[in-house]
C-alpha positions, -999 to +999 in steps of 0.1 A: -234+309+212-213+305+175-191+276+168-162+304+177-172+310+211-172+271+215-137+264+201-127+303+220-133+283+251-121+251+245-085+266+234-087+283+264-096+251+292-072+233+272-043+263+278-053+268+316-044+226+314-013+233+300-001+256+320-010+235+349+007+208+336+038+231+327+037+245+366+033+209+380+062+203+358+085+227+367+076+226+406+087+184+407+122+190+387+128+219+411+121+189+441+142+166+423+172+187+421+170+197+455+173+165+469+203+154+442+216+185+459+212+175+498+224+137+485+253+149+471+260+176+504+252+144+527+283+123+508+306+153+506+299+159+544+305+121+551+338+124+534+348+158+550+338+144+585+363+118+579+393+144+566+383+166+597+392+141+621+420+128+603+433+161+610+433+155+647+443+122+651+467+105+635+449+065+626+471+034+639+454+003+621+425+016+601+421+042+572+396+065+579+376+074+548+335+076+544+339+042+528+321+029+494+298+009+509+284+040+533+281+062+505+259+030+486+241+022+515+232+068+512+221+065+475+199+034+478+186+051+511+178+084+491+165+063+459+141+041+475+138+051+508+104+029+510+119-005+495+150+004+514+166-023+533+202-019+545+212-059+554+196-066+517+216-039+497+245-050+518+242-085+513+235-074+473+270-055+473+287-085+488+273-111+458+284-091+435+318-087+451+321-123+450+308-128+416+335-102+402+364-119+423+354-152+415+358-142+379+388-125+378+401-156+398+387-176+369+405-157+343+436-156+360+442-119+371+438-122+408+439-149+435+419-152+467+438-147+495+450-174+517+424-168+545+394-176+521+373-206+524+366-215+483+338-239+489+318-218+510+326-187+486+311-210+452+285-219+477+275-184+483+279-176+444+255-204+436+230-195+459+233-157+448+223-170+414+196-190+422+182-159+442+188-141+412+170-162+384+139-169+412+135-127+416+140-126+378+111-154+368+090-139+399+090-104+380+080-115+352+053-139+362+045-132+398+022-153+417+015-173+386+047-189+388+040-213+416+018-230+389+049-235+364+069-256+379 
């Protein structure tokens, strides 16, 4: 067996891994596009449902749309359907809400309405925070950080 026949074969394992490889490739984008595909059919379908009936009925004190926060609560599903928690990503949604409507409060482009408790709202924003730095410094030093403080 020649030095050819050795690098004849190699060129060839190393091909057959390639192609492999290129297959695998090709076979989890296809996977990934078809389920963007059914994600995006299952909000389109939420917010046809919701024209459908409005079709039939006509609404007396509520606007029925697929709202924002079902079409969120679809994605995170879809995205991380094992980390997925719905009370969490709702409760996520609503800090965020009142961190963004505390600040344009701040700055003068909106008020709160009349109906809104403002201590227990800065409460709640503190709080959020302090969640927020904690999961930040527990990411970056995980269990060690008991010993850092």
């Amino acid at each position: 067996m020649s030095w050819t026949d050795i690098v004849a074969w190699a060129g060839l394992i190393i091909g057959v891994i390639a192609l492999a490889l290129t297959l695998y490739g090709i076979w989890d984008v296809r996977r990934q596009v078809r389920e963007m595909l059914t994600l995006q059919g299952n909000l389109l379908c939420a917010d046809l449902i919701y024209e459908v009936t409005n079709d039939f009925i006509v609404p007396t004190k509520i606007d029925l749309r697929a709202s924002p926060m079902q079409k969120y609560l679809m994605v995170q599903r879809a995205l991380f359907p094992k980390e997925y928690k719905e009370d969490e990503a709702r409760a996520a949604v609503r800090r965020q809400g009142l961190w963004l409507a505390n600040e344009l409060c701040k700055k003068g482009m909106a008020e709160w309405k009349p109906t809104i408790n403002h201590a227990r709202v800065q409460a709640e924003i503190v709080d959020a925070e302090a969640d927020t730095k904690a999961g930040r410094l527990r990411s970056l030093f995980g269990d060690k950080m008991e010993g850092l403080f």
